[in-house]
N, C-alpha and C positions, 0 to 999 in steps of 0.2 A: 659315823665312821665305824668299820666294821673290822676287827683286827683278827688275822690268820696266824699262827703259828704251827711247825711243825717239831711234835716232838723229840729228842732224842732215841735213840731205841734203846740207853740203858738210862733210865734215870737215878742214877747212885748219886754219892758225892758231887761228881763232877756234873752229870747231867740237871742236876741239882743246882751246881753255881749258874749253868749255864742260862736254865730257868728263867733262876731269880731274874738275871741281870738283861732278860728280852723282857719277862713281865716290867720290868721298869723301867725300858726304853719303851715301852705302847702307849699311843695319844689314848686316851678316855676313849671307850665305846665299846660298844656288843663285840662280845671277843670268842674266839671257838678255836681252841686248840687241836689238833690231829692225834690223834693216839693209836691208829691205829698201826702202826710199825715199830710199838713199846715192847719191850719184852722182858721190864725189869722194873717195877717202882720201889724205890726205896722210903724211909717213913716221913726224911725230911722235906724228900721231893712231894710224900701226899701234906705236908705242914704246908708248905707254901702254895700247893694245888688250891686247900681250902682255905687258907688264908685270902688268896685272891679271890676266887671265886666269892666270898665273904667282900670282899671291899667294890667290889665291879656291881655287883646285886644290891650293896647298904647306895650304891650312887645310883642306879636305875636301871643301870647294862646287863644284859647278858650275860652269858659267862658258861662253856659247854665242851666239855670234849668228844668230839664226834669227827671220825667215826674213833671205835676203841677197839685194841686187839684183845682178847681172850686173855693172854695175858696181864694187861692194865686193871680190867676189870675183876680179875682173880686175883691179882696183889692189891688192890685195894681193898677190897671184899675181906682178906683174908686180916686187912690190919683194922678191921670195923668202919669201914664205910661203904655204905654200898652206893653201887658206881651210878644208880638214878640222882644221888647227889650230882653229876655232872651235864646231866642230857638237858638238854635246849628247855628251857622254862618258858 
């Protein structure tokens, strides 16, 4: 099973809850987030970015956000991740 989500375009606080609570509605499987209409990552939204990302890969899945807008990848960059942590393994 292959699970789609699209992002928020601000992920603060609330983009953030909103996150969480679809990554935890998602059946198990290769999962590929949309980032590319982001224009805000906040620190807790990249916590849970890699936190999942970290649990979907320790089971065997996937895990990718693609495509990413310019700014996704320059707030995460900027909080020490660089954004090849997310592209399709």
């Amino acid at each position: 099973m292959t699970n789609f989500l699209e992002l928020p375009t601000r992920l603060d606080h609330k983009g953030s809850r909103q996150l969480y609570a679809a990554l935890l509605a998602m059946q198990p499987g290769d999962t590929c987030l949309s980032a590319g209409k982001v224009v805000f990552v906040g620190g807790l939204a990249l916590q849970i970015l890699i936190s999942a990302a970290s649990k979907w890969r320790a089971e065997g899945f996937r895990f990718s956000c693609h495509p990413m807008s310019p700014a996704f990848a320059d707030d995460i960059a900027r909080m020490g991740v660089d954004p090849k942590e997310f592209e399709e393994n």
